[in-house]
py3Dmol code that shows the C-alpha trace and the ligand (Angstrom):
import py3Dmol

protein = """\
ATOM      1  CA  UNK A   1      11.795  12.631  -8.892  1.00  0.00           C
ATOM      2  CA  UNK A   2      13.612   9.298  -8.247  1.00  0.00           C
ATOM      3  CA  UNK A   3      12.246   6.117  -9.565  1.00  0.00           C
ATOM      4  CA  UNK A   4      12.841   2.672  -8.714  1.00  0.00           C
ATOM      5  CA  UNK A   5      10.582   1.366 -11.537  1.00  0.00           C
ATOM      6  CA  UNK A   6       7.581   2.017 -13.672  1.00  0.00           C
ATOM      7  CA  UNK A   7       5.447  -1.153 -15.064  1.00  0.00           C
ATOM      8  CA  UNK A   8       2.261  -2.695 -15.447  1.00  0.00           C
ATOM      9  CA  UNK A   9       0.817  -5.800 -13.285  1.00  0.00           C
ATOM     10  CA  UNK A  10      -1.952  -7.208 -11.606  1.00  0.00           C
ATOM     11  CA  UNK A  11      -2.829  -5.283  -8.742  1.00  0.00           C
ATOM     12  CA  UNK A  12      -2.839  -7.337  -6.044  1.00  0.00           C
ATOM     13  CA  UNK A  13      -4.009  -5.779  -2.347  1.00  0.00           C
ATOM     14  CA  UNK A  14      -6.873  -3.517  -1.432  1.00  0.00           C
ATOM     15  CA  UNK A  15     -10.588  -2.947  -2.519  1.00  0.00           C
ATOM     16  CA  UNK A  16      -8.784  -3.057  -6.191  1.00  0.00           C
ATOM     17  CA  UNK A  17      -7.092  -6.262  -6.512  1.00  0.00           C
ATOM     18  CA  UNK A  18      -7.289  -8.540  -9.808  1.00  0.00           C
ATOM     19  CA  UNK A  19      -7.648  -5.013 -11.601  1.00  0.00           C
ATOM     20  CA  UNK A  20      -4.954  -3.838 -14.237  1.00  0.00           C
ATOM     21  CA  UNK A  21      -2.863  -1.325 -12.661  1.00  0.00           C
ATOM     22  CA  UNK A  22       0.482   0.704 -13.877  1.00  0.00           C
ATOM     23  CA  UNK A  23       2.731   0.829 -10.603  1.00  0.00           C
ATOM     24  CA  UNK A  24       4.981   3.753 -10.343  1.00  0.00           C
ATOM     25  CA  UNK A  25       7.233   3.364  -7.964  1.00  0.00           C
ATOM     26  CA  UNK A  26       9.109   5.810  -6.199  1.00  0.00           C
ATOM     27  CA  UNK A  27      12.765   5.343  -4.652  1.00  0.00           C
ATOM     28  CA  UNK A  28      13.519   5.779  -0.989  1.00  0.00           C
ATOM     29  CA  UNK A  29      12.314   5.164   2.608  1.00  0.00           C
ATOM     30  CA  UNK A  30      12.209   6.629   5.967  1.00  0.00           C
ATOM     31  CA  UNK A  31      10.665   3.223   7.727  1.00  0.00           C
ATOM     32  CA  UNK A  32      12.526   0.293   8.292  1.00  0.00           C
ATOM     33  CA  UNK A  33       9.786  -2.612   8.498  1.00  0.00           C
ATOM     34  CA  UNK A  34      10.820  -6.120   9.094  1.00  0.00           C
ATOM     35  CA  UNK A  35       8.424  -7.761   7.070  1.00  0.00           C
ATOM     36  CA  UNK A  36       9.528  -5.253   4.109  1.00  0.00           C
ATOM     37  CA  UNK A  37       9.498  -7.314   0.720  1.00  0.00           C
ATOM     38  CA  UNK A  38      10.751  -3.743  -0.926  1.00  0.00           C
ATOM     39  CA  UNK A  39      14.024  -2.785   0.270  1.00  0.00           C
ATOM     40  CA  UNK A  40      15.330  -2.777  -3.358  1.00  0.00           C
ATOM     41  CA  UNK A  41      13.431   0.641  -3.622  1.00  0.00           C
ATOM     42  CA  UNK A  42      15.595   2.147  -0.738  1.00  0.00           C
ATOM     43  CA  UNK A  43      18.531   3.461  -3.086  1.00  0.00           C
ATOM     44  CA  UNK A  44      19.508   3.868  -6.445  1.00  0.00           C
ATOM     45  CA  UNK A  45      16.597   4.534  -8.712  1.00  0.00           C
ATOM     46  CA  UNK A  46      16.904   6.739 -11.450  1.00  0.00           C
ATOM     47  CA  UNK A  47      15.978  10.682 -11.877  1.00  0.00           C
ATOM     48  CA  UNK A  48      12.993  10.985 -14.085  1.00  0.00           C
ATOM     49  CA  UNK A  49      10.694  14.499 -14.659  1.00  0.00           C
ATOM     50  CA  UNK A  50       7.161  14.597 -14.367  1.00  0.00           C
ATOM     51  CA  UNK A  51       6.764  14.510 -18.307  1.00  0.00           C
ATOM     52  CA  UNK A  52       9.066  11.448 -18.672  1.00  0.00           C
ATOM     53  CA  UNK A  53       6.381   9.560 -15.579  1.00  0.00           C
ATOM     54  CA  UNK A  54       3.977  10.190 -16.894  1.00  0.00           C
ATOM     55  CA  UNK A  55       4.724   9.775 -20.653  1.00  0.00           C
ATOM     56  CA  UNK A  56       5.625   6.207 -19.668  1.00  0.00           C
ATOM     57  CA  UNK A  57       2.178   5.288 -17.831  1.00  0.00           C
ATOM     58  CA  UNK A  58       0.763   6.927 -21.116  1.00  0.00           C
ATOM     59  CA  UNK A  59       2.456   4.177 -22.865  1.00  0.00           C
ATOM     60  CA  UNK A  60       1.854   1.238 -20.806  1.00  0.00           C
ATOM     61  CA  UNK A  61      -1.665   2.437 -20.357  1.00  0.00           C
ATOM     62  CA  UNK A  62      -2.832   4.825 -23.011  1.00  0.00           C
ATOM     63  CA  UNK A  63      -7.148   4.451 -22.821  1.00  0.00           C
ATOM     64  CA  UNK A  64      -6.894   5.041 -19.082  1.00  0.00           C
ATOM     65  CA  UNK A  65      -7.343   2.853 -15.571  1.00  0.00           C
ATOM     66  CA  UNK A  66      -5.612   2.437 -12.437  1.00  0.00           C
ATOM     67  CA  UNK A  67      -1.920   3.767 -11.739  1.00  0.00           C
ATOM     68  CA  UNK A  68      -0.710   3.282  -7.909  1.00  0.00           C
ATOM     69  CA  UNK A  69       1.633   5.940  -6.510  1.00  0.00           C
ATOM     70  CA  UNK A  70       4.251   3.504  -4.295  1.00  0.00           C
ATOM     71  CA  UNK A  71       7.439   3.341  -3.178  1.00  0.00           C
ATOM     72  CA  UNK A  72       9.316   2.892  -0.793  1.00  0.00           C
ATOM     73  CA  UNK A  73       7.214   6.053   0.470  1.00  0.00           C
ATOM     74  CA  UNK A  74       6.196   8.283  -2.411  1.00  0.00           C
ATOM     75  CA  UNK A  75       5.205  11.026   0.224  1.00  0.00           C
ATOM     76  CA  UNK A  76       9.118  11.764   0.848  1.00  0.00           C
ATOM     77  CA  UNK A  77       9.206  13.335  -2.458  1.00  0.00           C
ATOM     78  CA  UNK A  78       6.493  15.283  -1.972  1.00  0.00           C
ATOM     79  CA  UNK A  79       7.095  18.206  -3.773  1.00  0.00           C
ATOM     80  CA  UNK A  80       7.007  16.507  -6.896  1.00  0.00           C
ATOM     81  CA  UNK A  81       4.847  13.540  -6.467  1.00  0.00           C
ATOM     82  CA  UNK A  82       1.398  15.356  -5.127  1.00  0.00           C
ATOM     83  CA  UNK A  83       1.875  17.448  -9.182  1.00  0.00           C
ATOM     84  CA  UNK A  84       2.430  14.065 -10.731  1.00  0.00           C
ATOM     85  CA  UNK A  85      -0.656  13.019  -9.034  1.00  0.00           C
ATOM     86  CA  UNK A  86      -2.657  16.175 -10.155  1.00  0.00           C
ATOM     87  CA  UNK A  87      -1.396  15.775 -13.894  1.00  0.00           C
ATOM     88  CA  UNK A  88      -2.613  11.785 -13.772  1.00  0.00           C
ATOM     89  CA  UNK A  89      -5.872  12.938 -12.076  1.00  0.00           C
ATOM     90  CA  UNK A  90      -6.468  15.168 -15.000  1.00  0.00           C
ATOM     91  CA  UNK A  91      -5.451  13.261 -17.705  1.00  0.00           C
ATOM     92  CA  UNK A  92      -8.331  10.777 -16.731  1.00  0.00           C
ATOM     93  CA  UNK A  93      -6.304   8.070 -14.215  1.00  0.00           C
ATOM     94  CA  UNK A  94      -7.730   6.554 -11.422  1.00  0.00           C
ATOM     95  CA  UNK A  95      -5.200   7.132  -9.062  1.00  0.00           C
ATOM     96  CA  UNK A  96      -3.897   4.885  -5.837  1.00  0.00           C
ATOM     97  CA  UNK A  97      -1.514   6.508  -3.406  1.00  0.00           C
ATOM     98  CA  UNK A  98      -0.127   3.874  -0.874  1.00  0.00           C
ATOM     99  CA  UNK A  99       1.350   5.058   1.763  1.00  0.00           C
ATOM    100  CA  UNK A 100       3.260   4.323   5.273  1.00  0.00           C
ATOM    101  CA  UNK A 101       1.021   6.568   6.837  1.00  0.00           C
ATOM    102  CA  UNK A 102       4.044   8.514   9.005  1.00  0.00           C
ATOM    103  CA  UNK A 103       4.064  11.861   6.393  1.00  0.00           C
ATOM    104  CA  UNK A 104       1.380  14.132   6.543  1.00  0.00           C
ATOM    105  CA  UNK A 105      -1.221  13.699   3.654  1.00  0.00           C
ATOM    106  CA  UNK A 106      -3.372  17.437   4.079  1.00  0.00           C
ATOM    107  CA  UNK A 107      -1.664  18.192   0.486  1.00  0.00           C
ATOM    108  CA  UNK A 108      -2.383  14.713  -1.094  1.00  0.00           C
ATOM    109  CA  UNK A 109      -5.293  16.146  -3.755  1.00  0.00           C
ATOM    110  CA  UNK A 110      -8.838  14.894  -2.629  1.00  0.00           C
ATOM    111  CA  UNK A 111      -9.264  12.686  -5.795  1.00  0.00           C
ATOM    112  CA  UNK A 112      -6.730  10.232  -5.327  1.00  0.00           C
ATOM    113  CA  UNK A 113      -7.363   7.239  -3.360  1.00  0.00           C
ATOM    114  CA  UNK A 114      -5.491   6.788  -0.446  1.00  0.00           C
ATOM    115  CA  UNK A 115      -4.349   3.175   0.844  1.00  0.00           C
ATOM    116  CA  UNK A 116      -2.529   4.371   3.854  1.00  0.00           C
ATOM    117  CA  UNK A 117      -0.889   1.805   6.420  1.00  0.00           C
ATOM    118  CA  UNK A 118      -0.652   1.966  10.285  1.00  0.00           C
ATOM    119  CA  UNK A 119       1.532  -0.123  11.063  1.00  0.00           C
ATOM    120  CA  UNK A 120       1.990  -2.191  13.806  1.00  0.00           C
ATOM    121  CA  UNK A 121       3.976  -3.704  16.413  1.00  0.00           C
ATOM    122  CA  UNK A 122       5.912  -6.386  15.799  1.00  0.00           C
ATOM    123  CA  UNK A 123       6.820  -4.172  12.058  1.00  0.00           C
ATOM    124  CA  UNK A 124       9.589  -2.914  14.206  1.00  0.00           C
ATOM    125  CA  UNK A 125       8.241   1.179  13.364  1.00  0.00           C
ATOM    126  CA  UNK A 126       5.083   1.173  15.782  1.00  0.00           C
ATOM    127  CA  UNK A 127       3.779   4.426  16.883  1.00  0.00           C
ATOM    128  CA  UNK A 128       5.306   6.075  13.248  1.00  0.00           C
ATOM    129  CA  UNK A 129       1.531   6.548  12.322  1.00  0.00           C
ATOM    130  CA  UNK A 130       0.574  10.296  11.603  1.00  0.00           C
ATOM    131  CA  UNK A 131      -2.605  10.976  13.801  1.00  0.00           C
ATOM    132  CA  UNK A 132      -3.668  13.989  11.963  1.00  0.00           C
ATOM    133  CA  UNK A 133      -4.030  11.999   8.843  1.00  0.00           C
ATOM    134  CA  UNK A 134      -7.098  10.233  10.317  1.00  0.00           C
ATOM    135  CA  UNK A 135      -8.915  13.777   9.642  1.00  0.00           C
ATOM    136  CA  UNK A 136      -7.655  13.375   5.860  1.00  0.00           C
ATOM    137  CA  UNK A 137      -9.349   9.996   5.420  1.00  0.00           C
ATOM    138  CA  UNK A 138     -12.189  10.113   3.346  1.00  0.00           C
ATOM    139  CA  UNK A 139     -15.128   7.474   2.009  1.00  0.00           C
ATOM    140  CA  UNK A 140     -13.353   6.278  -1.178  1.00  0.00           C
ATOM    141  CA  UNK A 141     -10.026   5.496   0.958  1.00  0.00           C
ATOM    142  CA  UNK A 142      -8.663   2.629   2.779  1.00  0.00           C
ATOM    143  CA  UNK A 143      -6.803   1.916   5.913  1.00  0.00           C
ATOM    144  CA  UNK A 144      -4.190  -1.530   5.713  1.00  0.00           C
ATOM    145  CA  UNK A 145      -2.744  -3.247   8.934  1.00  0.00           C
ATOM    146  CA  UNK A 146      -0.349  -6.150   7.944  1.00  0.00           C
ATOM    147  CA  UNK A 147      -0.339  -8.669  10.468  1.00  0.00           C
ATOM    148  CA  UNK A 148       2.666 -11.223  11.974  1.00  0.00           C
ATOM    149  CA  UNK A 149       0.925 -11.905  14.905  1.00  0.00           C
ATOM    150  CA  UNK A 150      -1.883 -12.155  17.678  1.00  0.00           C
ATOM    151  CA  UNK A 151      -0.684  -9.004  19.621  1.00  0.00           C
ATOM    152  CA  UNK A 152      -0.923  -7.115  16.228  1.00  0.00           C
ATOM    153  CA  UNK A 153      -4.396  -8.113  15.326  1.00  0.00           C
ATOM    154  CA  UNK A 154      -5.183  -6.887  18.843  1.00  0.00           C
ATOM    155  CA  UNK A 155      -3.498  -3.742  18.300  1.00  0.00           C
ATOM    156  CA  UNK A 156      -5.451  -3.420  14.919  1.00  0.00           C
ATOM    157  CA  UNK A 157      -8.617  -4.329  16.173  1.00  0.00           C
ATOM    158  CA  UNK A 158      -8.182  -1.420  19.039  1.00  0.00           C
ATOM    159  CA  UNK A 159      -7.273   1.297  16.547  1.00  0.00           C
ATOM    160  CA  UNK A 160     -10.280   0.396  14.028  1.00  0.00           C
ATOM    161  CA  UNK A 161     -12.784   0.431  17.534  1.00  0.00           C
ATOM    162  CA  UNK A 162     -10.768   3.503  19.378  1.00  0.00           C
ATOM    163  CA  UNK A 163     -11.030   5.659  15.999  1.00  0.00           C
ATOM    164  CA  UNK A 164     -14.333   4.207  14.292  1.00  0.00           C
ATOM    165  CA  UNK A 165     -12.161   3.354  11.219  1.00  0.00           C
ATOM    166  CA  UNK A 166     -14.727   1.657   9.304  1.00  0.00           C
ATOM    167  CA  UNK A 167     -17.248   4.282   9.262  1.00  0.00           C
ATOM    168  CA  UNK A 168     -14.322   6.902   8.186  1.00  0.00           C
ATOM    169  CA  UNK A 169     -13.043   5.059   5.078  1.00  0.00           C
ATOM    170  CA  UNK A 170     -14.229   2.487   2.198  1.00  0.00           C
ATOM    171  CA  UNK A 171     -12.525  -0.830   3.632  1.00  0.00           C
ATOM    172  CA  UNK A 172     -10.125  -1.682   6.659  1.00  0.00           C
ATOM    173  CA  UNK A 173      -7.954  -4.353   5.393  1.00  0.00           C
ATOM    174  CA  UNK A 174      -6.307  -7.056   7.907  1.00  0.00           C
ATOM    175  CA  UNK A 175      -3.132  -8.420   5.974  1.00  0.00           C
ATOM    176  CA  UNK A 176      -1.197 -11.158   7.221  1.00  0.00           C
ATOM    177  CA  UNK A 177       2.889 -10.145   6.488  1.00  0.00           C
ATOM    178  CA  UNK A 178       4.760 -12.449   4.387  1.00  0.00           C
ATOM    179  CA  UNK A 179       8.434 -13.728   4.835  1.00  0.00           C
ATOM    180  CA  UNK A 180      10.849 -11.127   2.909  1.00  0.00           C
ATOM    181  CA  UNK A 181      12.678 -14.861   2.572  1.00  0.00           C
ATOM    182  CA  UNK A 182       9.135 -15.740   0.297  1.00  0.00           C
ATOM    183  CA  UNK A 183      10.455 -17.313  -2.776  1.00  0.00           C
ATOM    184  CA  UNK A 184       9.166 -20.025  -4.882  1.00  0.00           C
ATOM    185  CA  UNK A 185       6.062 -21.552  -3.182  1.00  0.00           C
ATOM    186  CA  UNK A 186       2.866 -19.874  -4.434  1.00  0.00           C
ATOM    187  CA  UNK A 187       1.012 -20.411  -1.273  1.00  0.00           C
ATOM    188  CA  UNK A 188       0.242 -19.126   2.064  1.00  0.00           C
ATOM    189  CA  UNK A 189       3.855 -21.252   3.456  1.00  0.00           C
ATOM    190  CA  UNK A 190       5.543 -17.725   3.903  1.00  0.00           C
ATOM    191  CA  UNK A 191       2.500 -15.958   5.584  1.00  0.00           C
ATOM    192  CA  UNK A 192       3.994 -14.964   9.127  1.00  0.00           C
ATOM    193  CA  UNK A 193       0.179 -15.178  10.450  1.00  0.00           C
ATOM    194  CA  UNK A 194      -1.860 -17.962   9.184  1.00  0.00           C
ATOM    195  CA  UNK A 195      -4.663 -16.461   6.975  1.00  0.00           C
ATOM    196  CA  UNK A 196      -6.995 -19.071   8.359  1.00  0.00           C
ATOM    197  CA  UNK A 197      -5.923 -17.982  12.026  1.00  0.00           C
ATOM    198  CA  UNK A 198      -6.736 -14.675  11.121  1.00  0.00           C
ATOM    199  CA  UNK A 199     -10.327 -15.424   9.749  1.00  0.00           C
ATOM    200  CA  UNK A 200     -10.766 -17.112  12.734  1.00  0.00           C
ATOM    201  CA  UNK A 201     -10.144 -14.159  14.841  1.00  0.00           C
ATOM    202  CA  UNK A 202     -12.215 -11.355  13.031  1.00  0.00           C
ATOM    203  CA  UNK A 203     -15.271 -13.276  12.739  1.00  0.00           C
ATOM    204  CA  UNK A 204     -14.954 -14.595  16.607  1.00  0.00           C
ATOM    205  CA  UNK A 205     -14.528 -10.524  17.503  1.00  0.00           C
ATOM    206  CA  UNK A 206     -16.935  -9.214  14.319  1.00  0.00           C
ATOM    207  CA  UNK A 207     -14.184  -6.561  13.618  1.00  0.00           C
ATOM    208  CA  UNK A 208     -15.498  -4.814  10.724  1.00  0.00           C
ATOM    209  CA  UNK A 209     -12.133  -5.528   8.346  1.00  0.00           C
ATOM    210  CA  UNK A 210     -11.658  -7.286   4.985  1.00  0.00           C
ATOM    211  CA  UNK A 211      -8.989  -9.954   5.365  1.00  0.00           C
ATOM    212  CA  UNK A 212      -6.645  -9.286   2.277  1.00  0.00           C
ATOM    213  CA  UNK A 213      -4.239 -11.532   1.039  1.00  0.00           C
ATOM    214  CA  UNK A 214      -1.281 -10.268  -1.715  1.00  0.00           C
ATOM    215  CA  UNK A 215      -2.774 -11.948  -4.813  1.00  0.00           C
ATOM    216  CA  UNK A 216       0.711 -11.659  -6.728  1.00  0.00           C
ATOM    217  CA  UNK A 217       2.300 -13.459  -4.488  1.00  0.00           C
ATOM    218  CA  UNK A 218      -0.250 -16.185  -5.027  1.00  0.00           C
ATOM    219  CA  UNK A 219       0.187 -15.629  -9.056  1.00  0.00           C
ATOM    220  CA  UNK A 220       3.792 -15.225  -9.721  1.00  0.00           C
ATOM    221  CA  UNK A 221       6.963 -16.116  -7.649  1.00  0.00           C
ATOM    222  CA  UNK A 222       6.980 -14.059  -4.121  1.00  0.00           C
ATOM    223  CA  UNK A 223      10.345 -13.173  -5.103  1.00  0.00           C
ATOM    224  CA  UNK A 224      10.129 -11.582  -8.262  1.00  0.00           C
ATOM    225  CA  UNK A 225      10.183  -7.815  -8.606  1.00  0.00           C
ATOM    226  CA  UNK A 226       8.176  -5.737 -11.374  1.00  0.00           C
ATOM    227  CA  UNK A 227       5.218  -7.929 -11.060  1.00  0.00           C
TER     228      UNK A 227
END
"""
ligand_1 = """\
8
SF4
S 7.095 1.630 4.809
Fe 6.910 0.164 3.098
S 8.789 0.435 1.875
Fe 9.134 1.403 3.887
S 10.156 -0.166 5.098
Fe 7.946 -0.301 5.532
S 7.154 -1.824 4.067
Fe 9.199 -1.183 3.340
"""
view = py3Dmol.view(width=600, height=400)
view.addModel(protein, "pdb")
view.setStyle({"model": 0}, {"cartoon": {"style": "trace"}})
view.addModel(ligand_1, "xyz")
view.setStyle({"model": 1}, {"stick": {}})
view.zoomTo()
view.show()
């Protein structure tokens, strides 16, 4: 499979943020989002067999823990990734797929964790989300809108009501977007939706979401890469 990079950080969106995690992450990318802080991933990358994956997350983690499946979109190498997933599964990994949400997930196996987007309309790629992976969606999953604006919380806040989200998976998370142009400030400067607006807004409307925030960006330079 192709591989942008393979490393170990803070995890820093979902239910599991704060948590050690090994981040494999895979090259290539069908979506073009605006707000996209990972458009390094969308070429070069390096070929690398299942053994040599997962030989390295051995390494970085060898008792065990977290590894996220990421990309660019992982699911565009499907035919590889969904037997690195099974071989991580079985050698005792908690594993994170997170996903676009526009390929099909029915072959994803049922023990990985899904963190699958739906993206929204000011990403520029509205209306890319896969319907029929709403009847994949399972407790221990999540479902992540990133936010730039009002009309996409409303959009959000529609799709969690119109499709009972919240009683289909573990968390909805409302995400404001960052500025791809992020760099330097450790702070909420580059968020293209004011967190605070945002709060606002879900507990006027009681949407059942968890506002998340991108801890890394918040611990290390938005810019950086690997981290
Ligand atoms: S799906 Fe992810 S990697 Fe692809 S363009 Fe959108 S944000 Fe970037």
């Amino acid at each position: 499979m192709q591989i942008t990079e393979i490393y170990k950080s803070i995890q820093g969106e979902s239910t599991h943020a704060g948590l050690a995690c090994v981040f494999v992450r895979l090259t290539g990318c069908n979506l073009r989002c605006s707000w996209c802080d990972s458009e390094y991933t969308f070429t070069g990358g390096q070929r690398r067999t299942l053994e040599e994956v997962a030989a390295e997350v051995n390494r970085l983690s060898p008792d065990g823990g977290l590894v996220e499946i990421t990309g660019g979109e992982p699911m565009l190498q499907e035919r590889e990734v969904v037997p690195l997933m099974q071989r991580l599964l079985d050698a005792g990994y908690t594993v994170l797929l997170e996903t676009s949400g526009e390929r099909p997930l029915e072959r994803v196996p049922r023990q990985v964790l899904k963190i699958v987007d739906v993206k929204c309309p000011d990403s520029g790629e509205p209306d890319t989300f896969h319907m029929e992976n709403l009847e994949t969606l399972s407790s221990p999953d999540e479902v992540k809108f990133v936010l730039s604006d009002r009309a996409d919380y409303e959009f959000a806040r529609e799709f969690v009501k119109q499709h009972s989200l919240d009683r289909r998976v573990k968390a909805v998370l409302f995400s404001p977007a960052f500025s791809k142009d992020a760099r330097g400030a450790r702070d909420t400067s580059y968020c293209l939706l004011d967190p605070r607006e945002l709060a606002d807004w879900i507990l006027a409307d009681s949407v059942p979401a968890r506002l998340g925030l991108q801890i890394h960006k918040f611990i290390w330079d938005p810019a950086m890469k690997g981290v």
